[in-house]
C-alpha positions as CSV (number, residue, x, y, z in Angstrom):
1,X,-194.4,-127.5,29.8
2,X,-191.5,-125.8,31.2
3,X,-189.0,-129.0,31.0
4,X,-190.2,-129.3,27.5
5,X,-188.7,-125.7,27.1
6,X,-185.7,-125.9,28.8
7,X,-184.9,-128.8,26.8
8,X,-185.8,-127.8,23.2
9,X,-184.9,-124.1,23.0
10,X,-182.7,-123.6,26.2
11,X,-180.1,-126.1,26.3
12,X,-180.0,-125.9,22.1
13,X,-178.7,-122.3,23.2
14,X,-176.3,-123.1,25.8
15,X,-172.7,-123.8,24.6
16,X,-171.4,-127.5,25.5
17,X,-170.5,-127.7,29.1
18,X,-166.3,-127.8,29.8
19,X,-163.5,-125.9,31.2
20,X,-162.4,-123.9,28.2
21,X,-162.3,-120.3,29.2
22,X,-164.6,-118.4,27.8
23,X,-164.4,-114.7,28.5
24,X,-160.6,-114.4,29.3
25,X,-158.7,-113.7,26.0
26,X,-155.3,-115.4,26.7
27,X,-153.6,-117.1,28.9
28,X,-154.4,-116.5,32.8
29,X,-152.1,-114.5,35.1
30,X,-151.3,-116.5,38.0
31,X,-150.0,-114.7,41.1
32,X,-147.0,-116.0,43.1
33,X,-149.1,-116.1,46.6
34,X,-147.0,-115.8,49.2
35,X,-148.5,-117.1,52.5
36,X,-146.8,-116.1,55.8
37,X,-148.2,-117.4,59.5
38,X,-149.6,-113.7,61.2
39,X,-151.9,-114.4,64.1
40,X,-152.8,-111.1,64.2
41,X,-155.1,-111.4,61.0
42,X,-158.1,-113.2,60.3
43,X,-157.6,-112.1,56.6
44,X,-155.8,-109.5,54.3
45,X,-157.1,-109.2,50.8
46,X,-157.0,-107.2,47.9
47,X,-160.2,-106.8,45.8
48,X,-159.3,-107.3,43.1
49,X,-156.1,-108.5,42.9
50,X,-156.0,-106.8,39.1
51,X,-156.8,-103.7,39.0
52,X,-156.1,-100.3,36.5
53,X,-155.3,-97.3,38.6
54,X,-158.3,-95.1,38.1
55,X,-160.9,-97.5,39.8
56,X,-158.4,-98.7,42.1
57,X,-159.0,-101.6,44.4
58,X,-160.0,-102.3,47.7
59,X,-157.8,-103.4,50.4
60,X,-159.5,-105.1,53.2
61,X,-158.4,-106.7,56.6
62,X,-160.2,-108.5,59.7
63,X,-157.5,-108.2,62.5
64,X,-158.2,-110.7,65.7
65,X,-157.3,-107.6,68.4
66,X,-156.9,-103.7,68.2
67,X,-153.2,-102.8,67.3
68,X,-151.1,-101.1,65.0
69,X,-151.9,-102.1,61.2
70,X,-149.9,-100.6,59.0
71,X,-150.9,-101.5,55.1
72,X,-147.8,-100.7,52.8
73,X,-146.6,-100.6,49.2
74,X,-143.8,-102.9,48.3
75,X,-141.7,-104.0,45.2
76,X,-143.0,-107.3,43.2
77,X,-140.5,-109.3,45.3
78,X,-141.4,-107.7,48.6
79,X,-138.1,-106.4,49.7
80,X,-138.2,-102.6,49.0
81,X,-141.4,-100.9,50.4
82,X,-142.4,-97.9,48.1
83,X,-145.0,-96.4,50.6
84,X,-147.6,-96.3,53.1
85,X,-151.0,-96.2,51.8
86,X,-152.5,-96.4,55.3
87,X,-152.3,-96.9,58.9
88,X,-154.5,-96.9,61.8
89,X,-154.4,-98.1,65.8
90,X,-157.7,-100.6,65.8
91,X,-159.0,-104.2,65.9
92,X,-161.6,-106.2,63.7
93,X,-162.4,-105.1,59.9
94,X,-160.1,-102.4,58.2
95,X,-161.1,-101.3,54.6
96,X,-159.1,-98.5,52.5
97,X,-159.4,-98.0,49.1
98,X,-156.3,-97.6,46.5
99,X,-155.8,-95.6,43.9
100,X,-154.1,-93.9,41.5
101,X,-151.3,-96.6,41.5
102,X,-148.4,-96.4,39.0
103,X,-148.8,-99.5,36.5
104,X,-146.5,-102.2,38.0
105,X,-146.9,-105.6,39.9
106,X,-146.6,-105.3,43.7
107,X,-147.4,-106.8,47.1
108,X,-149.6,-105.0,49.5
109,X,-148.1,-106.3,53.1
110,X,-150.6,-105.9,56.0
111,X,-148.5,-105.8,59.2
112,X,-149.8,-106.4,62.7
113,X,-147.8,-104.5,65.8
114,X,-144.8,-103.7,63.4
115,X,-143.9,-107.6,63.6
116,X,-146.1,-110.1,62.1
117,X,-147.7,-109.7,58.1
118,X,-149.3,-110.7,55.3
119,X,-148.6,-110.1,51.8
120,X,-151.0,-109.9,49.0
121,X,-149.8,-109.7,45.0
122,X,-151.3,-107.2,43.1
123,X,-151.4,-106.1,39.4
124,X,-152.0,-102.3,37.9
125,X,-152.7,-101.8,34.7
């Protein structure tokens, strides 16, 4: 009974199966990811990578050892840092939450001990 179901009112429901995008409006965004070697991370991450500044977006880290971590604000190209949003002397998982950015693209850049990082592209809207 329940195949007969799925297969009469169900899948007559269902749009065709394919890779056409269906909520995005558009064409997708995709980020310049620049990957850097930093054995002092696990994994830096900013969720999400999109964000508008009132709900902000989290920035997360799993660091392998206590040390300094230092997560900063840079230009879209990463050469000018615009801030510190957060620093802290500790080991294992480091979330802080962002907000209130000024609209731009940017890279968030995790650093470990003042010497090795991680960059992660991010959009506010």
């Amino acid at each position: 009974m329940a195949s007969i179901l799925y297969n009469t009112v169900i899948l007559e429901q269902l749009p065709p199966a394919g890779f056409e995008r269906r909520k995005l409006k558009g064409r997708a965004t995709v980020f310049d990811f620049p990957l850097a070697p930093c054995a002092g991370l696990r994994m830096a991450a900013a969720l999400p990578m999109s964000f508008d500044a009132a709900s902000g977006t989290l920035l997360a880290c799993d660091a392998v050892q206590s040390g300094e971590i230092e997560i900063a604000q840079y230009s879209a190209d990463g050469k000018e840092k615009l801030a510190v949003l957060h620093q802290a002397n500790r080991g294992g998982q480091m979330f802080y939450r962002w907000t209130g950015a000024a609209r731009g693209a940017y890279r968030v850049r995790f650093t470990v001990n003042r010497s090795t990082h991680r960059q992660v592209p991010v959009v506010c809207s």
